[in-house]
N, C-alpha and C positions, 0 to 999 in steps of 0.2 A: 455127732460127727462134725469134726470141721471142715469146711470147704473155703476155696479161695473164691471169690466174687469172677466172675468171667469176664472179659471185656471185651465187647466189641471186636473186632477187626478194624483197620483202617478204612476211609471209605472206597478205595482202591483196589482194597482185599491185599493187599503185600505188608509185611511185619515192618521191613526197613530196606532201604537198599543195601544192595552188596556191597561187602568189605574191596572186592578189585581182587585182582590175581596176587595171589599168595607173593609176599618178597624172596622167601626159599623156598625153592623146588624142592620137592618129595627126594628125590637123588643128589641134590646137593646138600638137604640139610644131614640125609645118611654118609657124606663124604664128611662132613667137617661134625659130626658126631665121633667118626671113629678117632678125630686127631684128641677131640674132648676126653673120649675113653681113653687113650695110651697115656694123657698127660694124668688121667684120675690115681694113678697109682705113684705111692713116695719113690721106691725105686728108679721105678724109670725116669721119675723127675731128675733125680739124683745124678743117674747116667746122662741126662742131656745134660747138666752142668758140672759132668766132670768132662766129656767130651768138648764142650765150647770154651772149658777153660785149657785146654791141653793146647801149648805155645805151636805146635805143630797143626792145628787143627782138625787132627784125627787122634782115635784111641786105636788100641789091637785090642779086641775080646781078654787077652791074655792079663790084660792091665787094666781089667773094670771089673774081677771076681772079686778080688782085696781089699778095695774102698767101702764094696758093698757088702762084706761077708757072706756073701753066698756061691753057692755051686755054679761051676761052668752053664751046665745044663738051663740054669732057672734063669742067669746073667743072657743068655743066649736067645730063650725065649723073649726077653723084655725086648730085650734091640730087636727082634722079630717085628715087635707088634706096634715099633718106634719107625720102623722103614716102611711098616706098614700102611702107619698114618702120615707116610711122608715128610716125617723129620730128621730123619739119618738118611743119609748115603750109604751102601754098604760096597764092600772092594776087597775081594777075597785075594790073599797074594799067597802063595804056595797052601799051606796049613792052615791059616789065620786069616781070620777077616778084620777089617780095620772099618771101622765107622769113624762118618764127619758129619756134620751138619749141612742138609740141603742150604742151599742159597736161598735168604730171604724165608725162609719156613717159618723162625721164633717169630721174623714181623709177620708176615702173614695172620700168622697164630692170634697175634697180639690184636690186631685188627677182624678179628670176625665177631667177636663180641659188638663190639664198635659198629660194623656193619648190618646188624639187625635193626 
């Protein structure tokens, strides 16, 4: 049977000192996890740069099914979980709802890697 050799303790009795308070919080690293999850899927990457290229600023749902080939329904969910993680605006005008890009979101986005 192998065994590893034991060692000592310090003569202190403590391993090391603490690392210090965490740089992210428990609830902020689950805020900017959810922006990490919306961007993990093609699609919706896709939707935030047909939205940030459209000369207007916003898309209508009606004009993001086509680019992507898919159903209303699945286009609808995406932008869901895109406003979710705080990177669309959404602004429902009669029937249709129009998404745009939060202000400062992509940089934000860009920067939290950065800030760990």
């Amino acid at each position: 049977m192998n065994s590893l050799p034991v060692l000592d303790p310090a003569p202190d009795d403590t391993c090391c000192a603490p690392a210090g308070p965490p740089a992210l919080g428990a609830e902020e690293a689950k805020q900017k996890a959810l922006v990490f999850k919306a961007l993990a899927d093609p699609n919706r990457l896709r939707l935030l740069s047909i939205v940030k290229a459209d000369p207007s600023g916003e898309s209508c749902v009606c004009d993001l099914t086509e680019p992507l080939d898919l159903g209303q329904p699945t286009v609808s969910h995406h932008l869901k979980i895109l406003v979710d993680a705080g990177l669309l605006h959404r602004e429902k005008r009669g029937t249709w709802a129009y998404y745009s890009l939060v202000p400062g979101a992509l940089e934000q986005t860009a920067g939290l890697l950065a800030a760990l």
